[in-house]
C-alpha positions as CSV (number, residue, x, y, z in Angstrom):
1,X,22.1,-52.9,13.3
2,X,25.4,-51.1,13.2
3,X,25.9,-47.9,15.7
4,X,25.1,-45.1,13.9
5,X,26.4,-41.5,14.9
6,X,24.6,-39.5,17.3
7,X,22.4,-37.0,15.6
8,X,24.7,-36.8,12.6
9,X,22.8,-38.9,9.3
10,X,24.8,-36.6,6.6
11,X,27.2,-39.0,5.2
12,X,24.8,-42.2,6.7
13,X,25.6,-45.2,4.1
14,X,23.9,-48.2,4.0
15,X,26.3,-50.6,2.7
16,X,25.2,-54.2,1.7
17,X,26.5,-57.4,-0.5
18,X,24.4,-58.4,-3.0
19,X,25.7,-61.5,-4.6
20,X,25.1,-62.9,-8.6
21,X,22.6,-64.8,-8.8
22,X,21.4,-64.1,-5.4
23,X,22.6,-62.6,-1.8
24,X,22.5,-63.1,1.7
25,X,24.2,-60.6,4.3
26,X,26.1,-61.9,7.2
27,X,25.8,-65.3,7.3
28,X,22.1,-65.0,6.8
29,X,20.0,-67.5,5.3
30,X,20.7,-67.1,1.0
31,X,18.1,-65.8,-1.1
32,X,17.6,-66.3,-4.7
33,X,16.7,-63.5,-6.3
34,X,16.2,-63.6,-10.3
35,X,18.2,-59.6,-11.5
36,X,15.6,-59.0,-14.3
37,X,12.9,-58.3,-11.0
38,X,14.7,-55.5,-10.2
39,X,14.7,-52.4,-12.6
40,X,16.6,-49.6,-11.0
41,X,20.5,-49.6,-10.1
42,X,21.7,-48.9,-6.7
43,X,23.4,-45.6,-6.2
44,X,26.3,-47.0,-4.7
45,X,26.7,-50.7,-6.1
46,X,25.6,-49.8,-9.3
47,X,23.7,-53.3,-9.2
48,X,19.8,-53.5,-9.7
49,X,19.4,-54.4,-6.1
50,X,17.7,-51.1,-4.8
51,X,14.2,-52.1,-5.1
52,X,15.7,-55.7,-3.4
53,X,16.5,-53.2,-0.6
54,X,13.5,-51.9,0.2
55,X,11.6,-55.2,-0.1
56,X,13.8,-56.7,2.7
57,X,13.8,-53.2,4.5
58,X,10.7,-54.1,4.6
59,X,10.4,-57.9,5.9
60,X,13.6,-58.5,7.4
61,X,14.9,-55.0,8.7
62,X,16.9,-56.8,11.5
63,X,18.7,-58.8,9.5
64,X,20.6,-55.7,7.6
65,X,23.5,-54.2,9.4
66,X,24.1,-50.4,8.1
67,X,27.5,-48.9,8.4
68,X,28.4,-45.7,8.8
69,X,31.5,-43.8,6.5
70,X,31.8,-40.6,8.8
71,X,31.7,-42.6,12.4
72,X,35.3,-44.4,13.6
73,X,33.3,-47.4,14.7
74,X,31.0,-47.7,11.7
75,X,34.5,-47.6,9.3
76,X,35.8,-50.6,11.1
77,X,32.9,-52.5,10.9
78,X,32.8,-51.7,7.0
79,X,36.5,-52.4,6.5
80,X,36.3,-55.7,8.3
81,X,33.1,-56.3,6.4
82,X,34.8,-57.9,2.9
83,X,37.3,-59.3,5.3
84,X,35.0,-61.3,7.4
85,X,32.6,-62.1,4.3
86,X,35.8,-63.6,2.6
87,X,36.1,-66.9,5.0
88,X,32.5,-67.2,4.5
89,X,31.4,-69.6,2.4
90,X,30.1,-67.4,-0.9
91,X,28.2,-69.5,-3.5
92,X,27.4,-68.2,-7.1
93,X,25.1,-69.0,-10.0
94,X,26.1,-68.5,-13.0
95,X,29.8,-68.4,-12.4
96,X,32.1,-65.9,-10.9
97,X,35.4,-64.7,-10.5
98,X,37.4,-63.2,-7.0
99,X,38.2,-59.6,-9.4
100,X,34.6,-58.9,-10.1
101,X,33.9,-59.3,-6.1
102,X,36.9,-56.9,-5.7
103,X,35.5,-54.6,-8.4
104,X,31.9,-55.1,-6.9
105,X,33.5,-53.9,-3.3
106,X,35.1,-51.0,-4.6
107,X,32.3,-49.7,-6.5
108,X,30.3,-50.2,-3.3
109,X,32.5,-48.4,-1.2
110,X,32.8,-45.0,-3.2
111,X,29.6,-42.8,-3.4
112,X,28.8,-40.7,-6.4
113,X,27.0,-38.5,-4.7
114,X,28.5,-35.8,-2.7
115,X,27.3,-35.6,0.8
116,X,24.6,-34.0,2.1
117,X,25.3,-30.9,4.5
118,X,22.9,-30.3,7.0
119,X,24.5,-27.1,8.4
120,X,23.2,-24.0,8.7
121,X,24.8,-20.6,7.6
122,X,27.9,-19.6,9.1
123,X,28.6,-16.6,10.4
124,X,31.6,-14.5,11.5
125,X,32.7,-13.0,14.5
126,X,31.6,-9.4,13.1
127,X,27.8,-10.5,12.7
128,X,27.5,-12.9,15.5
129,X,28.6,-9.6,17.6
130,X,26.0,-7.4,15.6
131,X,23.7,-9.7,16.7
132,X,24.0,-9.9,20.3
133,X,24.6,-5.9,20.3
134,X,20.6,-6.0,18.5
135,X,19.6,-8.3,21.4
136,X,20.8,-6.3,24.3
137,X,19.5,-2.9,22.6
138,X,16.1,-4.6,21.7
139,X,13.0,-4.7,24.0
140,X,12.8,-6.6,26.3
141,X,11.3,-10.0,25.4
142,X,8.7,-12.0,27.3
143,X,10.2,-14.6,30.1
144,X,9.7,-18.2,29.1
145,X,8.8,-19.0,32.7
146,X,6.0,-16.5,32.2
147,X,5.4,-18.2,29.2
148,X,4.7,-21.4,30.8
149,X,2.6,-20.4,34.0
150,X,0.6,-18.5,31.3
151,X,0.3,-21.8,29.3
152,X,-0.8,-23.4,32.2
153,X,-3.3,-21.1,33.6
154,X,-4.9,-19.0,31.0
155,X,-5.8,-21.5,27.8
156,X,-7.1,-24.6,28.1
157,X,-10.2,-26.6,26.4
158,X,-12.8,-24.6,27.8
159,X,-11.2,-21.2,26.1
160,X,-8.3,-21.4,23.5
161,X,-6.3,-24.8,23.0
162,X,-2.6,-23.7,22.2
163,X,-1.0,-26.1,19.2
164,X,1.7,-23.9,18.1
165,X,4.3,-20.7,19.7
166,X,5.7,-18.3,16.9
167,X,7.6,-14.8,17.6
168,X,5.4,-12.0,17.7
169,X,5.8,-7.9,17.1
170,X,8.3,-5.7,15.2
171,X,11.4,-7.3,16.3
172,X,9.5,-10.9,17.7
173,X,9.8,-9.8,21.3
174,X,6.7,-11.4,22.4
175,X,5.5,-14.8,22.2
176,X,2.0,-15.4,19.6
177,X,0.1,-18.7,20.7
178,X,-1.9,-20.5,17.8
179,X,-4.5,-23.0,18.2
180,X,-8.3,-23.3,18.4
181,X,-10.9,-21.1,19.7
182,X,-13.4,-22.8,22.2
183,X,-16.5,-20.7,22.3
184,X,-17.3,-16.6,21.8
185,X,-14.0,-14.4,21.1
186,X,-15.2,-11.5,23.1
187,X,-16.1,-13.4,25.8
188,X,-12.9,-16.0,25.5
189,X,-10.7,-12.9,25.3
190,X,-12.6,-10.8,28.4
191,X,-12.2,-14.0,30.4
192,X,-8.5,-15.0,29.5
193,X,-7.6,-11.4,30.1
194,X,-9.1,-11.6,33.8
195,X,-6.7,-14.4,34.6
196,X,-3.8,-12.8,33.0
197,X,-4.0,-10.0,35.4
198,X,-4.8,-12.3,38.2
199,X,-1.5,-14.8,37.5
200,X,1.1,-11.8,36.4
201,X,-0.8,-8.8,37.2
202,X,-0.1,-5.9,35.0
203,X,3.0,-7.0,33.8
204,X,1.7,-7.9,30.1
205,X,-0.8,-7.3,27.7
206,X,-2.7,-9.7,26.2
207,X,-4.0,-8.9,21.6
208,X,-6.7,-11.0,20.0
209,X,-5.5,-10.7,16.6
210,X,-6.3,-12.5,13.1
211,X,-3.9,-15.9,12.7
212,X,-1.4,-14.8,10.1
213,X,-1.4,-17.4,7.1
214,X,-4.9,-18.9,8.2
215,X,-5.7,-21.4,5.7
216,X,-9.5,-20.5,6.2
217,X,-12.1,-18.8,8.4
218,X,-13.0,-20.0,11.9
219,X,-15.8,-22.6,12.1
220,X,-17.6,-20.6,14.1
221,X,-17.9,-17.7,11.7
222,X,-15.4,-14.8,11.3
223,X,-11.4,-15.2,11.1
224,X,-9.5,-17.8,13.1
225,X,-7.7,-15.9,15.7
226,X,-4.8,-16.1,17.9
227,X,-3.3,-13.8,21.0
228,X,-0.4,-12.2,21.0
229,X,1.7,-11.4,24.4
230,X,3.9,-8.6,24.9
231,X,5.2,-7.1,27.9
232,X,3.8,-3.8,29.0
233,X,6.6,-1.4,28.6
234,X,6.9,-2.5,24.7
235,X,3.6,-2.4,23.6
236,X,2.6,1.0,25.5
237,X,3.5,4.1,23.7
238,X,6.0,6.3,25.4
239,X,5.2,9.2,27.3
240,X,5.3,12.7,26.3
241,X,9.0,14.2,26.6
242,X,10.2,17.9,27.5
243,X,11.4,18.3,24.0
244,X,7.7,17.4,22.6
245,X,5.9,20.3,24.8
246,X,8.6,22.8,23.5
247,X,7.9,21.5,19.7
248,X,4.0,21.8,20.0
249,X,4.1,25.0,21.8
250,X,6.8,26.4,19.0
251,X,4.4,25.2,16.3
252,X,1.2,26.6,17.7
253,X,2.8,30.1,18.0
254,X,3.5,29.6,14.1
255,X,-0.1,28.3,13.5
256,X,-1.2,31.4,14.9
257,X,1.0,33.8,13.1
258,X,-0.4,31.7,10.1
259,X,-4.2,32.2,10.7
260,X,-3.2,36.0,11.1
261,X,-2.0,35.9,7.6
262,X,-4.8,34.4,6.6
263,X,-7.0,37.6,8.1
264,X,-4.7,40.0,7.1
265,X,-4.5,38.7,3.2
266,X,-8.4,38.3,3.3
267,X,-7.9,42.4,4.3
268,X,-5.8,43.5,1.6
269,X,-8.7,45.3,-0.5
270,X,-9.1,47.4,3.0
271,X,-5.4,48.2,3.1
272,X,-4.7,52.3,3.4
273,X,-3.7,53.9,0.1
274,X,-0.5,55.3,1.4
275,X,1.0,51.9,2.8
276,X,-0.1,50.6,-1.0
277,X,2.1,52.9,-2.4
278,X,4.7,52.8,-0.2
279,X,5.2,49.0,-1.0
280,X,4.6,49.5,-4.4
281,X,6.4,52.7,-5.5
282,X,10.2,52.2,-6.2
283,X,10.9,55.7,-5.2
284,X,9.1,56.0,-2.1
285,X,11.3,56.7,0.8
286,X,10.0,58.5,3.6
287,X,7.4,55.1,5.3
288,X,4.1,55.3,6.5
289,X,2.7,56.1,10.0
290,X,2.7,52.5,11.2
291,X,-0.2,53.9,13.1
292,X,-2.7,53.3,10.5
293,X,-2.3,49.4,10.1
294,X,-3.7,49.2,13.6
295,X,-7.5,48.9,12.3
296,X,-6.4,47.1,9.1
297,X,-4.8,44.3,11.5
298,X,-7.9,44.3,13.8
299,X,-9.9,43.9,10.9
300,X,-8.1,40.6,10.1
301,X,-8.2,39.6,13.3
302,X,-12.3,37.8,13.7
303,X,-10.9,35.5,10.6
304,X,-7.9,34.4,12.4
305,X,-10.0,33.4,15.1
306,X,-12.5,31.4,13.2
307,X,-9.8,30.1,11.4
308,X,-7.8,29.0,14.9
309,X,-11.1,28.0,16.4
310,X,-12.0,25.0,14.2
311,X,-8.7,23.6,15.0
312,X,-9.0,23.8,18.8
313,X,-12.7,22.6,18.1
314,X,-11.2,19.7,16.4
315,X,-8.3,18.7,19.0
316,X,-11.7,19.6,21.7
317,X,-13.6,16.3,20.0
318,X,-10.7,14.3,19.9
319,X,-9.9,14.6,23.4
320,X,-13.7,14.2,24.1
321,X,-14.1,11.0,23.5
322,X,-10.8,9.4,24.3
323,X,-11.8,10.6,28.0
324,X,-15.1,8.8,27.8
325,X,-13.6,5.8,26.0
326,X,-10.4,6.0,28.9
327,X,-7.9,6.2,26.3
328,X,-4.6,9.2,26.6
329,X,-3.9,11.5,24.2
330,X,-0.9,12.9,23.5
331,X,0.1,16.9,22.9
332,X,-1.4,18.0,19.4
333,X,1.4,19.0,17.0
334,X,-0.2,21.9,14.9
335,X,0.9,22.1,11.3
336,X,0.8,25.9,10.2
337,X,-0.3,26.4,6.5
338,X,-0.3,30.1,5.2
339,X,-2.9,29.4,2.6
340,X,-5.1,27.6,5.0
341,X,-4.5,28.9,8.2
342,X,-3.4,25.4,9.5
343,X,-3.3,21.8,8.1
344,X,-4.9,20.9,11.0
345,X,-2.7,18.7,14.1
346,X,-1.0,15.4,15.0
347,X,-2.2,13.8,17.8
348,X,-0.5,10.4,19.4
349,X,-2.3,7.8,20.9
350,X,-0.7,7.3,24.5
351,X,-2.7,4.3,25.6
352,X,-3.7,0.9,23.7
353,X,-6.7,1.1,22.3
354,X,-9.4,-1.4,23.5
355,X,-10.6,-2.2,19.9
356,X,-11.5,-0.8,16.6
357,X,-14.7,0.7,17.8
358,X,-13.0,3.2,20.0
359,X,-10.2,3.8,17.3
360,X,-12.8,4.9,14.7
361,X,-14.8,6.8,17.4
362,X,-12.1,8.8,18.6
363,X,-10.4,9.3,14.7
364,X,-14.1,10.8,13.2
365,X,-15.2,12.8,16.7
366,X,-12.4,15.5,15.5
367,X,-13.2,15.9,11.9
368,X,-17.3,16.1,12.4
369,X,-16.7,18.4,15.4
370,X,-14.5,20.8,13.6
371,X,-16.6,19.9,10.1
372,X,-19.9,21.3,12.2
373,X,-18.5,24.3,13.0
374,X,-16.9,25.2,9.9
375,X,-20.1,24.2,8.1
376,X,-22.3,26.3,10.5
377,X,-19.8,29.5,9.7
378,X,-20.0,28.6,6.0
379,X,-23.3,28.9,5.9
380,X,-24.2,31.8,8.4
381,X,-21.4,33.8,6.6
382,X,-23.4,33.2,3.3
383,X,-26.4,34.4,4.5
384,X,-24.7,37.9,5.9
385,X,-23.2,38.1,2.1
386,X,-26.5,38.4,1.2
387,X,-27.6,40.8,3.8
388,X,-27.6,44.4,3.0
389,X,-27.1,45.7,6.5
390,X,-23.8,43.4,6.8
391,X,-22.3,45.3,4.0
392,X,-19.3,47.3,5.6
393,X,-17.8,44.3,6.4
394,X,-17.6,42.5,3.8
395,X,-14.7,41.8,1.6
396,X,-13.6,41.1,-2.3
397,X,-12.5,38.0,-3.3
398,X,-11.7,36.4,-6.9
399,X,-15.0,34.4,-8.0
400,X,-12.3,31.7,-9.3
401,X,-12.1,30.7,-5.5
402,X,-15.3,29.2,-5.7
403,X,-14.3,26.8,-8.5
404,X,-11.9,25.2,-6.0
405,X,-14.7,23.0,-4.7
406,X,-17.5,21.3,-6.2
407,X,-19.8,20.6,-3.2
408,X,-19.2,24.6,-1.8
409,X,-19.3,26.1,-5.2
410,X,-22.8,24.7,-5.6
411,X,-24.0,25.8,-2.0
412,X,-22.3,28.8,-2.8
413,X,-24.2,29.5,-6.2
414,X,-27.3,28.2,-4.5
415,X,-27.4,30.9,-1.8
416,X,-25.7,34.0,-3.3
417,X,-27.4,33.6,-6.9
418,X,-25.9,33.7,-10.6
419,X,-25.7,37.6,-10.6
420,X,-23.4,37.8,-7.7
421,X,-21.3,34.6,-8.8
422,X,-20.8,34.9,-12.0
423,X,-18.2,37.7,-11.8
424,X,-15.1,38.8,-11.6
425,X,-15.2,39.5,-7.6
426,X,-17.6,38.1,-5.5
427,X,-18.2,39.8,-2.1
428,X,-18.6,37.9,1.0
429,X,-18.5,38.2,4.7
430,X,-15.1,36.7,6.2
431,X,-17.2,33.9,8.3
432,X,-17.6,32.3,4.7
433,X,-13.3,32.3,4.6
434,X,-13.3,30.7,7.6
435,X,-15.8,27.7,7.2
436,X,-14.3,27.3,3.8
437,X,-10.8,26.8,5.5
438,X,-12.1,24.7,8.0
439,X,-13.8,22.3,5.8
440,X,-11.0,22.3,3.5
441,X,-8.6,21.2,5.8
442,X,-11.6,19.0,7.4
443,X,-11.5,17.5,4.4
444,X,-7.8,17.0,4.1
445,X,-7.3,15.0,7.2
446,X,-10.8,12.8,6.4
447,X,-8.3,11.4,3.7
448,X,-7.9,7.4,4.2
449,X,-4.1,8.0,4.2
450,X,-1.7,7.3,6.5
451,X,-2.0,8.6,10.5
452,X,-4.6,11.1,9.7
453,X,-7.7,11.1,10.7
454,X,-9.3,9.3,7.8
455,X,-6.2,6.7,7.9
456,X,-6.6,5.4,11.4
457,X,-10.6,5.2,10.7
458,X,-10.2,2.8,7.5
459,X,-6.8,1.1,7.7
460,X,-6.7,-2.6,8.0
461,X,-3.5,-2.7,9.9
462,X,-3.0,0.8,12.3
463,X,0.3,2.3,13.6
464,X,-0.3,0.1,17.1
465,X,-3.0,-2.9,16.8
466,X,-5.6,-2.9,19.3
467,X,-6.0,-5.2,22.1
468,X,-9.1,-6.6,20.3
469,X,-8.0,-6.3,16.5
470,X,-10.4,-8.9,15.8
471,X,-14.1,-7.7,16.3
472,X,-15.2,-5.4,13.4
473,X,-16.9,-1.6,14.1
474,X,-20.4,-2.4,12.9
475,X,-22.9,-1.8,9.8
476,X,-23.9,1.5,11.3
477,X,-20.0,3.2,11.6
478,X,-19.1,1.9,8.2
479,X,-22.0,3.5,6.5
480,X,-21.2,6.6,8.3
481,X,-17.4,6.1,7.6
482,X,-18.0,5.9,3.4
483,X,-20.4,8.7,4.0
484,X,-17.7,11.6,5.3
485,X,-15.4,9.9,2.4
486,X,-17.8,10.6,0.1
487,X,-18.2,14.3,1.0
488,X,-14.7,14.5,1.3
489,X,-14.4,13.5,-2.4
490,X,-17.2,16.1,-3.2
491,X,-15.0,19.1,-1.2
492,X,-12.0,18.4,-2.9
493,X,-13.3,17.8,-6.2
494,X,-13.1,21.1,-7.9
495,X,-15.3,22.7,-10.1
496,X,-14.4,21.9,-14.0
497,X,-14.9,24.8,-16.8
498,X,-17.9,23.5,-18.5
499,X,-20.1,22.8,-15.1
500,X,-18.5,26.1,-14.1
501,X,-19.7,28.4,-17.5
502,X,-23.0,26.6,-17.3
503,X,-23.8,27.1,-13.5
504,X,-22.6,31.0,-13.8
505,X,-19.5,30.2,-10.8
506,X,-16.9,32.6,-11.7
507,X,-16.2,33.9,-14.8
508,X,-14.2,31.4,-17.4
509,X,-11.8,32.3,-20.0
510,X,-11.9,30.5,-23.8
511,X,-8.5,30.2,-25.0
C-alpha cells in the first residue's frame, strides 16, 4: 500500500480506478464486474463501485494502493497515478471515450465531503495560564511512580485485579483503580491497607468506595467497589487554627449571655414593681436601686445552667466516643439562640473516619446524651409542678407554650392534669424550661439535614467519605436511627387547635 501519514487519518482518501465495464488497479489482473451488482455510489467517484470496494478490501487488500491528499508523498503518487495508468493498456466494454476518463479523474479527485477534524479545543494563552496557575495552587497529586510500585505490590489476583485508572476527589488529585474484587471486602481492604503502609508508609490513604457508574452489583453480593488513593495531607482535615479558638471562645461567651436571657425572661413575673414601672412609665426619671435585681438575676440563674448544661452534656458524648473509636474532634462552635438558649454546636471531624459505623456512633452519642438529660429535667420538673411544697419557685408561663409540641404537650397534659392545662397560665418549675429547651434544640440538630447531627447519621454521601464507605451500619443502628427521627418528628410537630380544645392544652380562641 501507499505511505500513509503518521498518526494523521483526517483527510485519508482512498483513491481507486474503476473502469466501464470492469476494473483492475495497477496493472492488476482485470476483473469483470457487471454495474447493476452494485447499488450504492461511491462518495468520491460517484460510480456504483463502493460495495466493489469493500468486496476486494476484503479478498485482495494487497493489491489496492491508497493515497493520501494531506501527505507530500501520497500527492505524488496520486498525481502520477492517471499519468502512469495512461501508457497502460486500458480496455473497455461497451465503448468509451478519453473525456469521460478525464471527467471520471476529476470527479475522483475532488471530495464532497469536508474533512474530518480530529482536534481538540483550542485554547488561548489566557486559559492555558489559568490552568497551570489551578495546577500549582491545587493539592498535591499522587506520584505516578507511587502509582506503579502500588500497582505492583498491593492488587493482584488473590485481592483486587486493577482493569481501569480514573481521577479521583474534588479536584481529581488522586488516582481511583477499577477492577474486580477477589474475595471479602473487609478483609481485601484490611489486608491491602497493611501493604500500603508497608511499601509507602504513611504517606497515603487508601478508601473502599462504591464504583461510580457500576453497571450492576458485585457477584458476590453488595455493590462493586473500587479504592481510591489520595495523599495524606489532602484527604486529612486541617488542624485547628488560632483564629478558630478565638471564634469558639467569642461564641461561647455569647451562648452564655443567651442562656441568661433565657433565665432572666423565664423570671420576668418575679421582676420588682418599681423596676416595672420604671421601664414602663414615660415619665419616670429618677431609676431604681440596681440593688434589687440582684435576687431577680440569681433567680434566673439555675435555668441558665440547665439550659448551658445539656449543651456541654452534648459536646461531652460526642467527644466520648470519638476517644473510644480514636477519631479527633475539633473545637465546638456554639451557636447562641435567645429563644432557646443555644442552637446547640458545630463540631469538625479532624481525623478520617474508619467507616460509617463510627460516623453514626459518634453523630447520635451527642443528641441521646444531651436528649437524656433534658428528658430526665423535663420530667422531674413536671413532677415538682405538681408538688405543693415546690411552690415558691415556680413560675407563670402562657399555656399556649405547650401547643408548640405534640409529643411534650401530651406528657405535659398527662402529668399536670386538664385543670392546670387548660388555662390561661400554667405554672411550672423552671427544670420543665430547661428540658423543654434541651429537647427542642435536641430535636433540631436530629434533623437529617446537612452537617448536623441527624445529616452525617443518614446521608448517603458525607462532607469527607470514610475510609470504608462501603460496609453498611447494620439492622440494629438503622432501626434505632428512624426511631430518634421519628420522635424528632413527634417534638417538632406542634399541637393543632382541634387536638388542642379536645385534650384541654391551653386555652383556644374561635375566630
Amino acid at each position: 500500500m501507499g505511505t500513509l501519514p503518521s498518526s494523521n487519518f483526517t483527510n485519508l482518501s482512498f483513491g481507486f480506478r474503476l473502469l466501464q465495464g470492469g476494473g483492475r488497479f495497477r496493472g492488476e489482473r482485470r476483473w469483470v464486474v457487471k454495474e447493476k451488482k452494485w447499488r450504492k455510489l461511491c462518495v468520491q467517484c460517484e460510480k456504483r463501485s463502493l460495495e466493489m470496494w469493500r468486496v476486494w478490501r476484503r479478498r485482495w487488500f494487497d493489491k489496492v494502493r491508497c493515497f493520501s491528499l494531506s501527505d507530500g508523498e501520497g500527492e505524488e503518487d496520486r498525481r502520477s497515478g492517471p499519468s502512469s495508468s495512461s501508457g497502460e493498456e486500458v480496455e473497455h466494454r461497451g465503448g468509451g471515450s478519453d473525456d469521460d476518463v478525464r471527467s471520471e479523474s476529476a470527479r475522483a479527485s475532488v471530495s464532497p465531503r469536508p474533512p474530518i477534524s480530529l482536534e481538540g479545543p483550542v485554547y488561548n494563552s489566557f486559559q492555558v495560564d489559568s490552568f497551570k496557575l489551578m495546577e500549582l495552587l491545587g493539592p498535591e497529586k499522587v506520584d505516578p511512580s507511587d502509582v506503579k510500585l502500588i500497582k505492583e505490590n498491593l492488587f493482584g489476583y488473590s485481592t483486587f485485579w486493577v482493569t481501569k485508572e480514573e481521577p479521583f476527589g474534588d479536584l481529581n488529585e488522586g488516582i481511583l483503580f477499577l477492577g474486580n474484587l477477589r474475595g471479602n471486602r473487609e478483609h481485601v481492604f484490611a489486608k491491602l491497607q497493611h501493604k500500603l503502609h508497608e511499601v509507602v508508609g504513611g504517606k497515603y490513604n487508601l478508601f473502599m468506595v462504591e464504583e461510580p457508574n457500576s453497571e450492576g452489583p458485585d457477584p458476590r453480593g453488595g455493590p462493586r467497589v473500587s479504592f481510591g488513593l489520595l495523599r495524606k495531607e489532602v484527604s486529612e482535615p486541617g488542624p485547628t487554627t488560632l483564629w478558630q479558638y478565638v471564634i469558639a471562645l467569642l461564641l461561647f461567651i455569647l451562648t452564655i449571655g443567651s442562656c441568661v436571657e433565657l433565665g432572666i425572661a423565664s423570671q420576668i413575673s418575679s421582676l420588682p414593681p418599681v423596676v416595672v414601672k420604671y421601664f414602663t412609665d414615660p415619665d419616670a426619671i429618677e431609676p431604681p436601686d440596681m440593688q434589687l435585681l440582684f435576687p431577680y438575676v440569681e433567680t434566673a440563674l439555675p435555668l441558665a445552667y440547665t439550659v448551658l448544661a445539656v449543651q456541654l452534656i452534648h459536646e461531652i458524648g460526642h467527644f466520648t466516643v470519638a476517644l473510644s473509636k480514636k477519631v479527633k474532634l475539633g473545637i465546638p462552635f456554639f451557636i447562641p439562640n435567645i429563644t432557646l438558649g443555644s442552637f446547640g454546636a458545630i463540631t469538625q471531624f479532624k481525623s478520617i473516619l474508619p467507616d460509617r459505623r463510627t460516623k453514626v456512633d459518634i453523630s447520635m452519642a451527642g443528641p441521646l446524651a444531651g436528649a437524656a438529660l433534658s428528658f430526665s429535667m423535663f420530667c422531674v420538673g413536671l413532677l415538682l409542678s405538681s408538688n405543693p411544697a415546690a411552690a415558691g419557685d415556680l413560675v407563670e408561663v402562657p399555656s399556649m407554650l405547650f401547643q408548640g409540641s405534640l409529643l411534650l404537650g401530651l406528657i405535659s397534659r398527662a402529668t399536670l392534669g386538664h385543670t392546670a392545662m387548660h388555662a390561661a397560665t400554667v405554672s411550672i418549675h423552671p427544670l420543665v424550661i430547661g428540658g423543654w429547651c434541651g429537647l427542642t434544640t435536641t430535636a433540631f440538630n436530629m434533623l437529617p439535614v446537612g452537617c448536623l447531627d441527624g445529616g452525617r447519621a443518614v446521608q448517603r454521601t458525607p462532607e469527607k467519605p470514610c475510609l470504608n464507605d462501603v460496609t453498611g451500619v447494620g439492622k440494629l443502628r438503622q432501626t434505632a436511627l428512624i426511631a430518634t427521627i421519628s420522635l424528632v418528628v413527634f417534638t417538632l410537630l406542634p399541637v393543632w387547635d382541634e387536638l388542642a380544645e379536645e385534650l384541654g392544652i391551653g386555652l383556644t380562641t374561635a375566630f
